[in-house]
Predicted model as a PDB file, atoms N, CA, C, CB and O in Angstrom, pLDDT in the B-factor column:
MODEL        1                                                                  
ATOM      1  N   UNK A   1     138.201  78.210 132.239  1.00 75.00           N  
ATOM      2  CA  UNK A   1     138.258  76.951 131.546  1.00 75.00           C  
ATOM      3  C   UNK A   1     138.999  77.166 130.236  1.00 75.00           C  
ATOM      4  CB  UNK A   1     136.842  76.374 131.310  1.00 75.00           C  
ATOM      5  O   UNK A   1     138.940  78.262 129.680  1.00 75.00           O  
ATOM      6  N   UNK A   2     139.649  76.221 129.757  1.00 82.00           N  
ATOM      7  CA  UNK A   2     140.599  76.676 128.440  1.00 82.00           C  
ATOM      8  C   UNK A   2     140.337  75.847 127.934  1.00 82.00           C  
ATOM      9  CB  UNK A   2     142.051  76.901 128.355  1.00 82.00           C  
ATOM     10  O   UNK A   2     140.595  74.859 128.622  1.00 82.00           O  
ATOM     11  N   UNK A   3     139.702  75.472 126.541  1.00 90.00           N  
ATOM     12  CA  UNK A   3     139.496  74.727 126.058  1.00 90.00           C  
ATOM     13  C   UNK A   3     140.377  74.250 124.724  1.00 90.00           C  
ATOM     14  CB  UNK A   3     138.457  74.969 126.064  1.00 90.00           C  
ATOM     15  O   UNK A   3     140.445  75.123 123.859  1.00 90.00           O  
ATOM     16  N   UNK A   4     141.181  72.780 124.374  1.00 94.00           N  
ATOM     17  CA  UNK A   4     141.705  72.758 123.052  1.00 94.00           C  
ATOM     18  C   UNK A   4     140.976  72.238 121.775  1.00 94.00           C  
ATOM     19  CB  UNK A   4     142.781  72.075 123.159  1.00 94.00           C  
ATOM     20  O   UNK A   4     140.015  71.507 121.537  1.00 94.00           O  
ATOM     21  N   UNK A   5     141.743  72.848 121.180  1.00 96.00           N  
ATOM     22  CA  UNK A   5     141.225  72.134 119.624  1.00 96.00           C  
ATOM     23  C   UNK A   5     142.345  71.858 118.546  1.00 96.00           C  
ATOM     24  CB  UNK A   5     140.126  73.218 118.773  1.00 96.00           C  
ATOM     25  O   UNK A   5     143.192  72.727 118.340  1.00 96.00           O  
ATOM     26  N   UNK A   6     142.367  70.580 117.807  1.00 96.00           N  
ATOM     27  CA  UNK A   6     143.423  70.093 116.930  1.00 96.00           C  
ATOM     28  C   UNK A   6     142.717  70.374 115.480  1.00 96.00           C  
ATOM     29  CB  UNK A   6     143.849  68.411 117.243  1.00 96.00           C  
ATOM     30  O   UNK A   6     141.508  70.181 115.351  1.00 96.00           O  
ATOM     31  N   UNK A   7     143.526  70.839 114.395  1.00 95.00           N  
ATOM     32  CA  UNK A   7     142.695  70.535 113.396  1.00 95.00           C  
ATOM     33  C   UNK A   7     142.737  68.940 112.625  1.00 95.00           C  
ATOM     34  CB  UNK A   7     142.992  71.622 112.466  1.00 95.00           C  
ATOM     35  O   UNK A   7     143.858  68.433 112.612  1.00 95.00           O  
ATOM     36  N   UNK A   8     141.846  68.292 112.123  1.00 94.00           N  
ATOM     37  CA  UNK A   8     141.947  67.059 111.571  1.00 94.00           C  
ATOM     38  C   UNK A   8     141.988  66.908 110.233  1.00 94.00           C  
ATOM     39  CB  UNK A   8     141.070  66.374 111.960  1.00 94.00           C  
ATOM     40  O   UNK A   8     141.198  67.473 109.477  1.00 94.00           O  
ATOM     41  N   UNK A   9     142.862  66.177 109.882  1.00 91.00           N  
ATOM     42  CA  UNK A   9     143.097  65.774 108.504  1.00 91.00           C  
ATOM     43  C   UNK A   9     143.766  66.344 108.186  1.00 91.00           C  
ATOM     44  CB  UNK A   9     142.337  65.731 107.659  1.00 91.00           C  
ATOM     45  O   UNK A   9     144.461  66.921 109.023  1.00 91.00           O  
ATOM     46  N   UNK A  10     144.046  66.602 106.535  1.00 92.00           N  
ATOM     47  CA  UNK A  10     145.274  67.609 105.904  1.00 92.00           C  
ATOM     48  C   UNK A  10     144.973  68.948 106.164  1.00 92.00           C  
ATOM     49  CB  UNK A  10     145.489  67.532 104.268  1.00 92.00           C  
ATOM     50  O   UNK A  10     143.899  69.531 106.010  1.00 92.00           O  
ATOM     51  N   UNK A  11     145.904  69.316 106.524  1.00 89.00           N  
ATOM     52  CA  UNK A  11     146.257  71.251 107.376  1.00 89.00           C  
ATOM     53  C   UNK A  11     147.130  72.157 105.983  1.00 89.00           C  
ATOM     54  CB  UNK A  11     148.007  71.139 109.412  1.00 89.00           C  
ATOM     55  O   UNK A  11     148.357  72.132 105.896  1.00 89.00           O  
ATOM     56  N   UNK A  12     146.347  72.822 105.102  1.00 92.00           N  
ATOM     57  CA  UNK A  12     146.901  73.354 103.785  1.00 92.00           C  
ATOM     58  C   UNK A  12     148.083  74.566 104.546  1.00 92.00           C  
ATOM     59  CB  UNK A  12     145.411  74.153 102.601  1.00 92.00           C  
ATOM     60  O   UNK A  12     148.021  75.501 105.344  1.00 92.00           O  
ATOM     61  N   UNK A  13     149.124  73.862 103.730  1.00 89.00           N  
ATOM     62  CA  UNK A  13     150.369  75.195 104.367  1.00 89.00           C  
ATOM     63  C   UNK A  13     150.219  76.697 105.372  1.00 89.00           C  
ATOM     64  CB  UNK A  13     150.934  75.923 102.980  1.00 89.00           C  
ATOM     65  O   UNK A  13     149.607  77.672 104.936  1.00 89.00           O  
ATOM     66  N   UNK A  14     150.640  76.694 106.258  1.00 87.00           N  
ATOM     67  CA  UNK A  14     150.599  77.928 106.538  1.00 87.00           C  
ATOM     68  C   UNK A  14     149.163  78.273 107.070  1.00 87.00           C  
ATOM     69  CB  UNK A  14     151.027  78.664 105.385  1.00 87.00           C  
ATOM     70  O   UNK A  14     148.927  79.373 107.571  1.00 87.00           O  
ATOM     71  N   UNK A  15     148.596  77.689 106.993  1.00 90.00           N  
ATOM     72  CA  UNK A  15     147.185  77.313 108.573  1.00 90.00           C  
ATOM     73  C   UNK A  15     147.470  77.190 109.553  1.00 90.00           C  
ATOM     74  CB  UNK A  15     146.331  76.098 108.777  1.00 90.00           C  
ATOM     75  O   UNK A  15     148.674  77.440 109.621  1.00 90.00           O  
ATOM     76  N   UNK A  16     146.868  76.787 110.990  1.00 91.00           N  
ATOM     77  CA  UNK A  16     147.357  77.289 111.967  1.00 91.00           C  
ATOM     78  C   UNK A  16     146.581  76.120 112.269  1.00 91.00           C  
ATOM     79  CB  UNK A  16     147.300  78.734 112.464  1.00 91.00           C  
ATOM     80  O   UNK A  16     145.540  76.043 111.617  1.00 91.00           O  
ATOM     81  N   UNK A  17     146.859  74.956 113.285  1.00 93.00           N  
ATOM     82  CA  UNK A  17     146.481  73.628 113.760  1.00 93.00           C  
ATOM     83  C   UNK A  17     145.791  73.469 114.756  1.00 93.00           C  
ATOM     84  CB  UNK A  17     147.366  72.931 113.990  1.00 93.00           C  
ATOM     85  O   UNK A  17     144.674  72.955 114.800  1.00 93.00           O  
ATOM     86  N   UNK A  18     146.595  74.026 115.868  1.00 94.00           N  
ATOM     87  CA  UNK A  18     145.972  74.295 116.934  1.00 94.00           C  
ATOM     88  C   UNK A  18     145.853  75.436 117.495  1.00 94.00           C  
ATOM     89  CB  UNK A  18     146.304  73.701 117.633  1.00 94.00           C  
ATOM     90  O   UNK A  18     146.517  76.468 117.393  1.00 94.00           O  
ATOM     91  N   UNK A  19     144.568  75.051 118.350  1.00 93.00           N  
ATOM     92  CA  UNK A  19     143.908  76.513 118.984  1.00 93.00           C  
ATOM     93  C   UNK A  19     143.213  76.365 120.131  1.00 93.00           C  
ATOM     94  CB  UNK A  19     142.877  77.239 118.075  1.00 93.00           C  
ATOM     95  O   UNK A  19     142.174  75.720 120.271  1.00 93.00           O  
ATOM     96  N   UNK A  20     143.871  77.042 121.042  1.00 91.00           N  
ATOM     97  CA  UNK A  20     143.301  76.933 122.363  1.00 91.00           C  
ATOM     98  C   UNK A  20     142.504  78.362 122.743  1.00 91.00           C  
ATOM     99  CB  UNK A  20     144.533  76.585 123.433  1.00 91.00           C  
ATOM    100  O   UNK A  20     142.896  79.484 122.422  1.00 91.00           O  
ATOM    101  N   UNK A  21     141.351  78.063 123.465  1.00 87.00           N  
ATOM    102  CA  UNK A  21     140.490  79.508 124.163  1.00 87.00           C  
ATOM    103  C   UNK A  21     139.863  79.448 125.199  1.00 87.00           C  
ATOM    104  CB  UNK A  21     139.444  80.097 123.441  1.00 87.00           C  
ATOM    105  O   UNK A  21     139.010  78.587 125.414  1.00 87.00           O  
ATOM    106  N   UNK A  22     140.091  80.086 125.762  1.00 83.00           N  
ATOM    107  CA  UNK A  22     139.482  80.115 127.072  1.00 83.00           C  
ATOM    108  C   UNK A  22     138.889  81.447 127.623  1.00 83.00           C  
ATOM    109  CB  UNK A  22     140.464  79.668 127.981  1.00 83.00           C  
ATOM    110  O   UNK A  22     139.107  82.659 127.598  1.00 83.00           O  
ATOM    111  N   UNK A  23     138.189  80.718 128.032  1.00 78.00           N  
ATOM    112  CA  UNK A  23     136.601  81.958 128.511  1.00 78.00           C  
ATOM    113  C   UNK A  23     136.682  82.733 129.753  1.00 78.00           C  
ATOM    114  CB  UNK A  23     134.975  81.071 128.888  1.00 78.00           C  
ATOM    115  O   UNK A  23     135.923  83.605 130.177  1.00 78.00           O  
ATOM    116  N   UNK A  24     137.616  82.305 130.186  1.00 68.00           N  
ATOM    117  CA  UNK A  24     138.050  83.160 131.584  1.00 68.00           C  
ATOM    118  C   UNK A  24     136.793  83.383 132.504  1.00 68.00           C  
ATOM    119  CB  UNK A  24     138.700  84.783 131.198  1.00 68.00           C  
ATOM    120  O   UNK A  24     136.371  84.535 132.599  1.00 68.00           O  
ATOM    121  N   UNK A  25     136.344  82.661 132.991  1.00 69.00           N  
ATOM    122  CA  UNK A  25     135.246  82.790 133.755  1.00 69.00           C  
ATOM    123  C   UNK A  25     134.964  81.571 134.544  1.00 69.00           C  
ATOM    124  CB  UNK A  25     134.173  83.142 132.961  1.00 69.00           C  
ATOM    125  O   UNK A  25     135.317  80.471 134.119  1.00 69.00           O  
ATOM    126  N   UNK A  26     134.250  81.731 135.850  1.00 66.00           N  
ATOM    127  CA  UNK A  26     133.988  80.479 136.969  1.00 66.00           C  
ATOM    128  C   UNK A  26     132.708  80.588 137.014  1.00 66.00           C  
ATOM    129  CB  UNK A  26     134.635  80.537 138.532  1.00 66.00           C  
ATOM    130  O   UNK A  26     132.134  81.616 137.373  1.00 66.00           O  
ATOM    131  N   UNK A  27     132.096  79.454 136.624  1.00 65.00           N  
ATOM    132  CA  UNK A  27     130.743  78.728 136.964  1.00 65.00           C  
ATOM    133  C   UNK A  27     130.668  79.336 138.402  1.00 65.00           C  
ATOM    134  CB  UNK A  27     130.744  76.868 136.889  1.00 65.00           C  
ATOM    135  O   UNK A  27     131.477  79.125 139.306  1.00 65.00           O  
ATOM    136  N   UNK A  28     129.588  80.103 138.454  1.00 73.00           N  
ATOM    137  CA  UNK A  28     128.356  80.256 137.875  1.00 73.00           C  
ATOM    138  C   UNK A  28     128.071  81.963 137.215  1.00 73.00           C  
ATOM    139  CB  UNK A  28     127.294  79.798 139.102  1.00 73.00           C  
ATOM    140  O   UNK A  28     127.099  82.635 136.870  1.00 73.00           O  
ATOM    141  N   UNK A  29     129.977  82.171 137.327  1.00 75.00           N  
ATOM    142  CA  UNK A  29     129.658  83.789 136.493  1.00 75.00           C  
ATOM    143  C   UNK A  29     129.572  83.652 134.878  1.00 75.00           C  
ATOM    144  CB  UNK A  29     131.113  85.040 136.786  1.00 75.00           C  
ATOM    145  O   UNK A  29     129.867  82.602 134.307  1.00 75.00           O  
ATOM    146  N   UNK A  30     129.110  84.892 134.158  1.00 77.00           N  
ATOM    147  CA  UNK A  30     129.478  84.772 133.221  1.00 77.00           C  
ATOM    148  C   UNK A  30     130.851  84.943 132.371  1.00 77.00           C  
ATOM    149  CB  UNK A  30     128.793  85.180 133.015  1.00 77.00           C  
ATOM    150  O   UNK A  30     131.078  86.149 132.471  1.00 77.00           O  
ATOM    151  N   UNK A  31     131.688  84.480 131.739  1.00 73.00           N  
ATOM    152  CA  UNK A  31     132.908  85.464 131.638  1.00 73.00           C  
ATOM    153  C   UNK A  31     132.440  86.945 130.627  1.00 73.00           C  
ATOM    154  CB  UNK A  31     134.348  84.476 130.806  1.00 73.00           C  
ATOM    155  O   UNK A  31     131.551  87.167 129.806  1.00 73.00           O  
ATOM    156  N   UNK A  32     133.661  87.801 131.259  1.00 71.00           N  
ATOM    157  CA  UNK A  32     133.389  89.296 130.387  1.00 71.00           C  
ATOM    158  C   UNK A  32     134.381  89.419 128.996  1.00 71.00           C  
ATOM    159  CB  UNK A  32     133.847  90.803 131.527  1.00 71.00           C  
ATOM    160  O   UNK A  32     134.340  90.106 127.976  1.00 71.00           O  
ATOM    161  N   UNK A  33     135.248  88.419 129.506  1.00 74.00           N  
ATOM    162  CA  UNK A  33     136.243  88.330 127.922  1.00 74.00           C  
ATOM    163  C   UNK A  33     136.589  86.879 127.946  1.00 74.00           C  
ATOM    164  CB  UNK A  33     137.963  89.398 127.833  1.00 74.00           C  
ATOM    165  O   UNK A  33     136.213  86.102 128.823  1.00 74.00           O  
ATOM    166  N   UNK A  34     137.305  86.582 126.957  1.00 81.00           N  
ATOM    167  CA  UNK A  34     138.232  85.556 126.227  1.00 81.00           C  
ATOM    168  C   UNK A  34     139.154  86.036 125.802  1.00 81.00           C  
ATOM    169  CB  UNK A  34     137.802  84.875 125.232  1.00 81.00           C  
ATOM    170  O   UNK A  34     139.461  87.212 125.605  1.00 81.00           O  
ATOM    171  N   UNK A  35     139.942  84.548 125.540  1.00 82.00           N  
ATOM    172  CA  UNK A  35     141.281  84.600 125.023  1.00 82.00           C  
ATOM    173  C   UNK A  35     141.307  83.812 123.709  1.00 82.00           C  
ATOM    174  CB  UNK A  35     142.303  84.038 126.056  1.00 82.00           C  
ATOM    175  O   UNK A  35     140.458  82.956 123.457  1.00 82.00           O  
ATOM    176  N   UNK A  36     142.177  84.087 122.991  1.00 85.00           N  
ATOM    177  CA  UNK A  36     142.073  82.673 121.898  1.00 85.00           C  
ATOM    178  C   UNK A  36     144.101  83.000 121.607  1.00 85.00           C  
ATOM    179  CB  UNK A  36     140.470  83.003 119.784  1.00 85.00           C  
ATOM    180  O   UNK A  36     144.871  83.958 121.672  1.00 85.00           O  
ATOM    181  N   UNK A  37     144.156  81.826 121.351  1.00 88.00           N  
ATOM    182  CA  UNK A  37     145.900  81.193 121.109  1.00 88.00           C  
ATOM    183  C   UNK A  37     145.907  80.321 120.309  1.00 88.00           C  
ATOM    184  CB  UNK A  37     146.715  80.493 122.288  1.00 88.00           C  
ATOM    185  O   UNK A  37     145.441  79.222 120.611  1.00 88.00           O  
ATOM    186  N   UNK A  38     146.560  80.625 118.773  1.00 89.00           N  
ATOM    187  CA  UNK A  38     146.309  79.752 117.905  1.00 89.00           C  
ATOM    188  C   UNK A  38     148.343  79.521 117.300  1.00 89.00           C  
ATOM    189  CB  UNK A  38     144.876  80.500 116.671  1.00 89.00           C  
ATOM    190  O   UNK A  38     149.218  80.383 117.216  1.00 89.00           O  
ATOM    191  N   UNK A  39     148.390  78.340 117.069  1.00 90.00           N  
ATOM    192  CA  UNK A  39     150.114  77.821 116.446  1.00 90.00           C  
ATOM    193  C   UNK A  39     150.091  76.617 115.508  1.00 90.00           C  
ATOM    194  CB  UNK A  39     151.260  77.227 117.815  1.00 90.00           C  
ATOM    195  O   UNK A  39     149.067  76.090 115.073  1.00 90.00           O  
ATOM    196  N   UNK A  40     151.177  76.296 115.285  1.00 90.00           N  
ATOM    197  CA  UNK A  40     151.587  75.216 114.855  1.00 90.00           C  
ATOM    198  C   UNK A  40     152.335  74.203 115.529  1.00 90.00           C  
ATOM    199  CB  UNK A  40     152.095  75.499 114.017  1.00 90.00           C  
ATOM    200  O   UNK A  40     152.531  73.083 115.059  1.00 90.00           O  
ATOM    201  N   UNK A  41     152.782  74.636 116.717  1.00 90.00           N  
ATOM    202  CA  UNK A  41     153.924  73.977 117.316  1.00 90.00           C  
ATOM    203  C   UNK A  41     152.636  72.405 117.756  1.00 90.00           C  
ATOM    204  CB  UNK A  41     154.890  75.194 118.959  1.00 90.00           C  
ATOM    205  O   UNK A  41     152.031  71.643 117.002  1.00 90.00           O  
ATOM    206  N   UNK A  42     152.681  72.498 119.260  1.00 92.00           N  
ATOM    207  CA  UNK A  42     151.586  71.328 119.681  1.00 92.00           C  
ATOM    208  C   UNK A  42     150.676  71.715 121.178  1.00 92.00           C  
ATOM    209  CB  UNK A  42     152.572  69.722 119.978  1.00 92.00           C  
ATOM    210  O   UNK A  42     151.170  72.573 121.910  1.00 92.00           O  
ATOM    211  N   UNK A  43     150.016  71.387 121.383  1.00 92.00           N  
ATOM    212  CA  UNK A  43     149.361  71.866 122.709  1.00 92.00           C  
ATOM    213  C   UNK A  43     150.074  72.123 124.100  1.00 92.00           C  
ATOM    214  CB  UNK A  43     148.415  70.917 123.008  1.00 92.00           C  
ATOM    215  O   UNK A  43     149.801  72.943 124.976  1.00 92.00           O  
ATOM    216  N   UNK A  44     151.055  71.183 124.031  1.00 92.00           N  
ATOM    217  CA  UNK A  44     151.963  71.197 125.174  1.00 92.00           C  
ATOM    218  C   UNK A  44     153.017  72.601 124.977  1.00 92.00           C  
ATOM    219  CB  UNK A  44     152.846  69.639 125.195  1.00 92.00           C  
ATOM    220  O   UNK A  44     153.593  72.928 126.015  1.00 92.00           O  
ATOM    221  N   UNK A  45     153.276  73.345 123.889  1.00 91.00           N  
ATOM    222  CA  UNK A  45     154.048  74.075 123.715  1.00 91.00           C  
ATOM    223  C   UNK A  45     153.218  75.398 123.954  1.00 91.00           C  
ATOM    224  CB  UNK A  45     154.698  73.798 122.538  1.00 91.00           C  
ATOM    225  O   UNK A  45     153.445  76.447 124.556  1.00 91.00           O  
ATOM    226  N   UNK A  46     152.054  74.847 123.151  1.00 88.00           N  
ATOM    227  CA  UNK A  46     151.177  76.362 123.349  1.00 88.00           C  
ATOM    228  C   UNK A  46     150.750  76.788 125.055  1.00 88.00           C  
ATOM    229  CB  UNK A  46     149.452  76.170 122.378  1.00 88.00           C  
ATOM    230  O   UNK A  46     150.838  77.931 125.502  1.00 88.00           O  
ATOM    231  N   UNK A  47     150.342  75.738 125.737  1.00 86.00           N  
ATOM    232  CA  UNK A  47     149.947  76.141 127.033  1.00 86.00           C  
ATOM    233  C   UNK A  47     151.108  76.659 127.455  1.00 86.00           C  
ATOM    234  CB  UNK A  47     149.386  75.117 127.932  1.00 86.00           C  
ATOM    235  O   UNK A  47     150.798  77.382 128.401  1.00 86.00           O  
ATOM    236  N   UNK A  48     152.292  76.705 127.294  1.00 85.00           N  
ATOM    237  CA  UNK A  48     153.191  76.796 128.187  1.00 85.00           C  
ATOM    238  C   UNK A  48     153.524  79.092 127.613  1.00 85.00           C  
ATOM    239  CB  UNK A  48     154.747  75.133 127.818  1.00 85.00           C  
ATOM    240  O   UNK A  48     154.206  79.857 128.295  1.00 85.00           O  
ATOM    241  N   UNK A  49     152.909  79.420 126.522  1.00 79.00           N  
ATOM    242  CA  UNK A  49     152.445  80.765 126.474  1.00 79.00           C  
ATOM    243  C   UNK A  49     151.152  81.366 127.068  1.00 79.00           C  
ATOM    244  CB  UNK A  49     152.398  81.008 125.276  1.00 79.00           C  
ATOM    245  O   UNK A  49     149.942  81.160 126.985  1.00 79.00           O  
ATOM    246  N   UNK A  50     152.213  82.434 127.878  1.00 71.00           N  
ATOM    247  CA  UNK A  50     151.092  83.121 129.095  1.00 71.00           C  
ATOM    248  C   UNK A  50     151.327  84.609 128.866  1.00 71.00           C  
ATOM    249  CB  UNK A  50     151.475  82.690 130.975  1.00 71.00           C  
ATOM    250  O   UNK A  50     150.788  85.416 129.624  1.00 71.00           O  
ATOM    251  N   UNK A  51     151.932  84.927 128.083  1.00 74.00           N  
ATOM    252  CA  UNK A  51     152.100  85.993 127.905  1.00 74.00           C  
ATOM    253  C   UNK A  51     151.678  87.217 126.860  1.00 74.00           C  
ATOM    254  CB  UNK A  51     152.945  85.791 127.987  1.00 74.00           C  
ATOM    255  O   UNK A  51     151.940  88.415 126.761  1.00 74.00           O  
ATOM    256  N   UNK A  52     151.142  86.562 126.374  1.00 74.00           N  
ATOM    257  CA  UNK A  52     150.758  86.802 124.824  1.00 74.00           C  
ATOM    258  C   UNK A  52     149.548  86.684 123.919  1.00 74.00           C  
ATOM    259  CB  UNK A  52     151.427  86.113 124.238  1.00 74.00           C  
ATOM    260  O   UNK A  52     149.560  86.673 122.688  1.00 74.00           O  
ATOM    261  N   UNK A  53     148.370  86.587 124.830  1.00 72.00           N  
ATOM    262  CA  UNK A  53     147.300  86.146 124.732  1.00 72.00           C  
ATOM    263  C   UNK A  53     146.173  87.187 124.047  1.00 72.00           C  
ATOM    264  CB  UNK A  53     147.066  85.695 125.985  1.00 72.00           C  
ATOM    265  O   UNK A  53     145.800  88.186 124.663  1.00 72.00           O  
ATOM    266  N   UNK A  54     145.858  86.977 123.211  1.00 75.00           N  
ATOM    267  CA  UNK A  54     144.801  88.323 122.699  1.00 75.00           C  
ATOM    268  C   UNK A  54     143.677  87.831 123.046  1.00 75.00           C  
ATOM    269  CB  UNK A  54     144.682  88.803 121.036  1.00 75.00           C  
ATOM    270  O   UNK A  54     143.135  86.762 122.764  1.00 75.00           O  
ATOM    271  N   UNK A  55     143.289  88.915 123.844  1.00 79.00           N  
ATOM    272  CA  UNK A  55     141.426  89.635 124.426  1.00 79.00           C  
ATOM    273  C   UNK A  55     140.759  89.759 123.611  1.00 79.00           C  
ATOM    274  CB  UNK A  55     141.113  91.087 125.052  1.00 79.00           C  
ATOM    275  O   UNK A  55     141.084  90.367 122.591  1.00 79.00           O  
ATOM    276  N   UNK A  56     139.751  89.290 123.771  1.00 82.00           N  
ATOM    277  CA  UNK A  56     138.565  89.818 122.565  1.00 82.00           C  
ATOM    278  C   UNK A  56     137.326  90.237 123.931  1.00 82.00           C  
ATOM    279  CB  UNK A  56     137.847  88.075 121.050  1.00 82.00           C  
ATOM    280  O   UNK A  56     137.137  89.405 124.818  1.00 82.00           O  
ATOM    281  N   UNK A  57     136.540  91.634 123.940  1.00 84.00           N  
ATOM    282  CA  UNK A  57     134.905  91.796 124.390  1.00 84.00           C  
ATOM    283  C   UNK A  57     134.323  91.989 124.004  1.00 84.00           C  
ATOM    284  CB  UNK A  57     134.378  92.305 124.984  1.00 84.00           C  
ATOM    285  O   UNK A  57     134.648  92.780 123.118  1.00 84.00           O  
ATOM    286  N   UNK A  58     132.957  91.693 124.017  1.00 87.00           N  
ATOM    287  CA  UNK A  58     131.980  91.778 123.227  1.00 87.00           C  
ATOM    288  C   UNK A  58     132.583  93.379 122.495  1.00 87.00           C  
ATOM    289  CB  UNK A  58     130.399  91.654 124.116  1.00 87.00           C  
ATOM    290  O   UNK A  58     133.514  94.128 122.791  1.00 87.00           O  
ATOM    291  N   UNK A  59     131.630  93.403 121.539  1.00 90.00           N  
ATOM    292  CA  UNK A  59     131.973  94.707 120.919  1.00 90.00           C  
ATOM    293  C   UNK A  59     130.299  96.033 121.506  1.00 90.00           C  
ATOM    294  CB  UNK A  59     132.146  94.243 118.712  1.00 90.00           C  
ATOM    295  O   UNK A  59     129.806  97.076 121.078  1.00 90.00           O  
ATOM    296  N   UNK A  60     130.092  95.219 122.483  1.00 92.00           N  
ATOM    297  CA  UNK A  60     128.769  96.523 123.104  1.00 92.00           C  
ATOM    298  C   UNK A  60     129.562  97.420 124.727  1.00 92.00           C  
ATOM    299  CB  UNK A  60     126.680  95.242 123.872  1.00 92.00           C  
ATOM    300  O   UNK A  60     129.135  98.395 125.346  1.00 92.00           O  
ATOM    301  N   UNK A  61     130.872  96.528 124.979  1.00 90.00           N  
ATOM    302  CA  UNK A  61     131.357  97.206 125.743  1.00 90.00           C  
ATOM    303  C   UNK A  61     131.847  98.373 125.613  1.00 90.00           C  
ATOM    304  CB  UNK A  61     131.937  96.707 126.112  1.00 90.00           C  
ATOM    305  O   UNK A  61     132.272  98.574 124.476  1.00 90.00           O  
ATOM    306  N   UNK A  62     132.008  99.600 126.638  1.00 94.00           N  
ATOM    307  CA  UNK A  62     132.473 100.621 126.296  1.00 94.00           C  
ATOM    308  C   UNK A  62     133.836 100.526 126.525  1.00 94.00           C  
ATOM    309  CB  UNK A  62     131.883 101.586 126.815  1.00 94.00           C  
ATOM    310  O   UNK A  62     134.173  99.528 127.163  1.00 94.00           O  
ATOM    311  N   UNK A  63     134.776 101.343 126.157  1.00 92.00           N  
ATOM    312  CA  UNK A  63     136.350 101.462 126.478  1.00 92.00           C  
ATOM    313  C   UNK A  63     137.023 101.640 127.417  1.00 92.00           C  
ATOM    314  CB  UNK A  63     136.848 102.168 126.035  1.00 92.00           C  
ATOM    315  O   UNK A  63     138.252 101.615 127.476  1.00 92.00           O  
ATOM    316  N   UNK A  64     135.833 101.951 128.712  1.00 94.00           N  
ATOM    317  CA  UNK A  64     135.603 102.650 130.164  1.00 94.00           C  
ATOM    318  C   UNK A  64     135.420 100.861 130.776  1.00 94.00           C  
ATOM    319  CB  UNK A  64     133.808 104.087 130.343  1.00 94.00           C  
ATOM    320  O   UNK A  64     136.214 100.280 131.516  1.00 94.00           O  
ATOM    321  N   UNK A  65     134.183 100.322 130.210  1.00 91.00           N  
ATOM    322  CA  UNK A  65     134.072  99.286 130.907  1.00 91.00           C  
ATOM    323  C   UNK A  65     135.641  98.124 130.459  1.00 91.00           C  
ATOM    324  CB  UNK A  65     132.419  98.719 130.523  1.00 91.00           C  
ATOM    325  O   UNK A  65     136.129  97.350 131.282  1.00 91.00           O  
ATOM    326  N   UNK A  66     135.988  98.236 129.498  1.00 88.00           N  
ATOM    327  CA  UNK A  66     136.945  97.218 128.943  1.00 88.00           C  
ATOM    328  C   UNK A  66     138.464  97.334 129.739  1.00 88.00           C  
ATOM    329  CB  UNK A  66     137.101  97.512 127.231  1.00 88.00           C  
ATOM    330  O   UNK A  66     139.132  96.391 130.164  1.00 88.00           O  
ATOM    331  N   UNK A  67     138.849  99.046 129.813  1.00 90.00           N  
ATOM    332  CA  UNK A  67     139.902  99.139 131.073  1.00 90.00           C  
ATOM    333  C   UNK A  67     139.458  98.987 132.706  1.00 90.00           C  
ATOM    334  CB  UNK A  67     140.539 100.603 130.975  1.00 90.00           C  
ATOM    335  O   UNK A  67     140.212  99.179 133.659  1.00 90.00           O  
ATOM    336  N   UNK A  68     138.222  98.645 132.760  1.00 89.00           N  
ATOM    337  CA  UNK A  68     137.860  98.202 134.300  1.00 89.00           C  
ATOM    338  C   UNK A  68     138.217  96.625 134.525  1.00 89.00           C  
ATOM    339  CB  UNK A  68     136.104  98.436 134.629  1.00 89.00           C  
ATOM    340  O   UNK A  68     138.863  96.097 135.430  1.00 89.00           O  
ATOM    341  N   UNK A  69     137.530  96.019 133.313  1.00 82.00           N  
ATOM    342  CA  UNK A  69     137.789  94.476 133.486  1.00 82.00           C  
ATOM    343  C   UNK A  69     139.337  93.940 133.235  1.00 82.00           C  
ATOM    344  CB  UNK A  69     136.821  93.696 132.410  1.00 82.00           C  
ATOM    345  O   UNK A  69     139.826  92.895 133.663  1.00 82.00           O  
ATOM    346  N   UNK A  70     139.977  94.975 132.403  1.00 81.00           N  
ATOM    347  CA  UNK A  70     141.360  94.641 132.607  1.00 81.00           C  
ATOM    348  C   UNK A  70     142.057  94.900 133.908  1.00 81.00           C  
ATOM    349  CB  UNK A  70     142.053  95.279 131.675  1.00 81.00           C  
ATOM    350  O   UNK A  70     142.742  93.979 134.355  1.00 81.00           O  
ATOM    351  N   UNK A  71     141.973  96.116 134.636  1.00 84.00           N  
ATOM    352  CA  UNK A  71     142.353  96.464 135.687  1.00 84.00           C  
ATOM    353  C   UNK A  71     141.995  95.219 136.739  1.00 84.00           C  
ATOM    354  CB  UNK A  71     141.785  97.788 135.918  1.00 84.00           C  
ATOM    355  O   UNK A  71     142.804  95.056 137.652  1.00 84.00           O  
ATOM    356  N   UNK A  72     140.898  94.371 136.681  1.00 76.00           N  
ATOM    357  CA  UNK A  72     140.468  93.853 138.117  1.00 76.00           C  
ATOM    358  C   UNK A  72     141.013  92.221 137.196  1.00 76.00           C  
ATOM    359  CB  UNK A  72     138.284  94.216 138.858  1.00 76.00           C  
ATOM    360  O   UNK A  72     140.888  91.235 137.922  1.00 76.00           O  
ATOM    361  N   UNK A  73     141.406  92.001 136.169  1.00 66.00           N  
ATOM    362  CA  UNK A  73     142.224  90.961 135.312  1.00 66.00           C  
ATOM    363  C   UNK A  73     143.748  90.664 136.515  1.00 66.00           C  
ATOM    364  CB  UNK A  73     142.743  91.864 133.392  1.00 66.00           C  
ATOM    365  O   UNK A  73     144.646  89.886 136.194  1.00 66.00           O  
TER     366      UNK A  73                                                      
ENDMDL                                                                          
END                                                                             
């Protein structure tokens, strides 16, 4: 599921507007990571980046488990 978000109202220079994240995961699993994608451009520009996405896992994973879930990614 990827979820967006706009920021509202005045955006002080050089902030970042929108931000999309997604949890990478299907009802009824849990997901093991996320993504988050944050710009200025507009939502339609941002979805259209697939390449470039920074991972975040919990931080109790080990480095063993984190190259497994990438591997099966």
């Amino acid at each position: 599921m990827r979820y967006l978000f706009t920021a509202q109202g005045p955006v002080p220079d050089g902030v970042l507007h929108i931000v999309q994240f997604s949890d990478h995961g299907i009802a009824p699993d849990k997901a093991s990571h996320f993504h988050l994608f944050a710009s200025n451009t507009s939502h339609e520009e941002t979805l259209k980046e697939m390449d470039h996405w920074p991972t975040y896992y919990p931080d109790n994973m080990s480095g063993h488990e984190v190259a497994q879930d990438m591997m099966a990614h």
